[in-house]
C-alpha positions as CSV (number, residue, x, y, z in Angstrom):
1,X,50.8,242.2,-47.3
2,X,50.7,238.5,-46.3
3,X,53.5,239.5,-43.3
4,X,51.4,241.9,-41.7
5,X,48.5,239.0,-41.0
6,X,50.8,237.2,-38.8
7,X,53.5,239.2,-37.5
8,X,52.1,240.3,-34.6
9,X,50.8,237.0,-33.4
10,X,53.2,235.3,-30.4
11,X,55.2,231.8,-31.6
12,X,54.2,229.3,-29.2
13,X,56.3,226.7,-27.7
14,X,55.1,224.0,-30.5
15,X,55.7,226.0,-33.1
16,X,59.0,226.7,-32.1
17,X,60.0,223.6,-31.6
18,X,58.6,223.2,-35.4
19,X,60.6,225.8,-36.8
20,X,63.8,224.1,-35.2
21,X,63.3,221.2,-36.7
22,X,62.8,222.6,-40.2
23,X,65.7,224.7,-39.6
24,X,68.1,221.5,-38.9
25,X,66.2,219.4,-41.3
26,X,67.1,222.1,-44.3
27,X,70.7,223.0,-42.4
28,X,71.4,218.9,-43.1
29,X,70.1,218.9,-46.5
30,X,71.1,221.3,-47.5
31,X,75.0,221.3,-46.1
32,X,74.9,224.4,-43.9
33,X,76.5,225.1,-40.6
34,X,73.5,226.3,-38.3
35,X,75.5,228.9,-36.8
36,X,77.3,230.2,-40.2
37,X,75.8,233.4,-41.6
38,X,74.4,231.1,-44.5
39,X,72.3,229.5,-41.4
40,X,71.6,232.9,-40.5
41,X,70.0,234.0,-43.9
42,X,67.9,231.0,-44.3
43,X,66.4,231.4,-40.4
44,X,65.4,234.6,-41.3
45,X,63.7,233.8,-44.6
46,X,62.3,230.4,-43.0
47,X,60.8,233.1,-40.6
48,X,59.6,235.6,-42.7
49,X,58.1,232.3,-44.5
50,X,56.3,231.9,-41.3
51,X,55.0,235.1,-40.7
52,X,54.0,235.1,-44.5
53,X,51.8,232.3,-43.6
54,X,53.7,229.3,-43.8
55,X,52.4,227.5,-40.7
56,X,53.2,224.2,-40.6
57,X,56.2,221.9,-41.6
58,X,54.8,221.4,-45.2
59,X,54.2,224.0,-46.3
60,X,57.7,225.4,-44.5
61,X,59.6,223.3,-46.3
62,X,57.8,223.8,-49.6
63,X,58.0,227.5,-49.2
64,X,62.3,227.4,-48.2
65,X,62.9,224.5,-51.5
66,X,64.5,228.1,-53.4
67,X,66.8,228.1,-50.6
């Protein structure tokens, strides 16, 4: 139950502004309109690979490559 380690913990300001990033970075390579419901699905897995434990921009992007 890797979700239930972080999901109670608050995302800061930084990491926000990390997952933002990540999010346009895979939106651009990937082709995807950030506010399609393909950019939908992807935020919430790329935020259920944070609150899985992905916690940085490595391991982020490494987690959302099945995407």
């Amino acid at each position: 139950m890797a979700n239930a380690i972080h999901q109670d913990i608050p995302i800061t300001p930084s990491e926000l502004d990390m997952l933002h990033g990540v999010f346009h970075s895979i939106c651009r390579a990937k082709s995807i309109e950030s506010q399609s419901e393909e950019g939908s699905s992807m935020a919430v897995k790329l935020l259920a690979r944070f609150n899985g434990g992905a916690r940085n921009e490595e391991a982020l992007m490494a987690a959302m490559g099945d995407f």
